[in-house]
N, C-alpha and C positions, 0 to 999 in steps of 0.2 A: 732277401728271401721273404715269400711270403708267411712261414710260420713267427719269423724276429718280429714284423710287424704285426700280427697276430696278438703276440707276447707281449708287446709293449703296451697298445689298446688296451690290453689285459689287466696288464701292469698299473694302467693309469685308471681305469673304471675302480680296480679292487680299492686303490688309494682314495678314489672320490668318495666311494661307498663309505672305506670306513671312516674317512674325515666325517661325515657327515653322522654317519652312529655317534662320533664321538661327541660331535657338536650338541647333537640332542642328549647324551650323557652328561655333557656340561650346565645342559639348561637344566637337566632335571635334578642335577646335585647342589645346583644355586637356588632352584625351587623348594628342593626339600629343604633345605639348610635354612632359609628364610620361612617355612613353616613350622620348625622342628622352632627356633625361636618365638614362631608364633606361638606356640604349642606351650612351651615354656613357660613365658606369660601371662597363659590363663589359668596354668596351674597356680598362681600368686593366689587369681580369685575365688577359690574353691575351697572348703575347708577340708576336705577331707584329699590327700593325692592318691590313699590305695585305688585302683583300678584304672587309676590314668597312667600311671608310671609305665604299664605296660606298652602306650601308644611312645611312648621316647623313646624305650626301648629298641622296640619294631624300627623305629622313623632312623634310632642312630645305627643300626646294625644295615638297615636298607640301602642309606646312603654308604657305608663302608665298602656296602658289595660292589655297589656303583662306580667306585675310587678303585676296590681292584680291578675292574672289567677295562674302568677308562685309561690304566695302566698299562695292562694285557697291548691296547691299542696304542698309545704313544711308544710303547718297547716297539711294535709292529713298524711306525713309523722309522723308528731307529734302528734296526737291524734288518728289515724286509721277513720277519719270524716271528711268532707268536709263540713266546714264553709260557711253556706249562705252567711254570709254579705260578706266575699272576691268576692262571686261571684255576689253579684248583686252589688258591688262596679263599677267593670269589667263592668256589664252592663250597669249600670249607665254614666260610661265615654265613654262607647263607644256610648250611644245616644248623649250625649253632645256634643262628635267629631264631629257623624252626623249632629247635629243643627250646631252648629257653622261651621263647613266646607261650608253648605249650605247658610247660614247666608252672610258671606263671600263672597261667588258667586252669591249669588241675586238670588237662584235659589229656596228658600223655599217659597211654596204655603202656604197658612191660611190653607188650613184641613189639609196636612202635617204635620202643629206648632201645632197644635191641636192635632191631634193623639200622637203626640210625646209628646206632653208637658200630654197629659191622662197618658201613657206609663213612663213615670217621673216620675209620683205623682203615679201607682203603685208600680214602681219598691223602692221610695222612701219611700212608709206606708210597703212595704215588710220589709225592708233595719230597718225601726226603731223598729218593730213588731222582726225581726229577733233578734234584738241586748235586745232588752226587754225580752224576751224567755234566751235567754243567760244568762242572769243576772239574771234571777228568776231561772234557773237552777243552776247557780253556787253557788249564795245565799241557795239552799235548800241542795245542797249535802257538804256543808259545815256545 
């Protein structure tokens, strides 16, 4: 039929696509990871670290989100499904980055920590709601 082959071209473009995210996900968590050392480094030369420590920070938190997203995509690989929890994992640290970066620099307003700490506690009843759906799904196809 011509919609199965439809399906399949489908099938196999969506796979190309994301091998190909994932691959530039890969470069860029070997990049940063070889500059987050560079970074390191130069903090030896410097006598003072307060206002640098912020950029390790940023750089280790950046990369984390990176790992969960490249994750999201090899679960994709393996099951042909894109697992919530990798991805609101992902989101979750990447607001955290944002607070604490801001945190940091003195620059977070009260409705800001507010909105972001609402956006937390959804992303977090997501995150455990997700992971409970998981387990009643696996438990019943078992």
């Amino acid at each position: 039929m011509i919609s199965d082959k439809i399906r399949e071209y489908f099938d196999k473009v969506v796979d190309i696509v994301f091998g190909i995210i994932l691959i530039f996900i890969m470069i860029g968590i070997a990049i940063g990871t070889f500059q987050l050392f560079f970074t390191a480094w130069t903090l030896l030369a410097l006598k003072g670290v307060t206002g640098h420590y912020i950029d390790i920070i940023a750089d280790v938190l950046t990369l984390y989100v990176l790992i969960e997203l490249s994750r999201s995509l090899v679960e994709y690989f393996n099951t042909q499904k894109l697992r919530l929890t990798f991805i609101i994992d992902a989101g979750i640290v990447f607001i955290l980055r944002e607070v604490l970066i801001a945190l940091f620099k003195h620059e977070l307003k009260p409705e800001m920590l507010y909105a972001l700490s609402a956006f937390l506690l959804v992303l977090s009843a997501l995150r455990i709601g997700s992971v409970l759906l998981y387990e009643r799904e696996k438990h019943i196809s078992q």
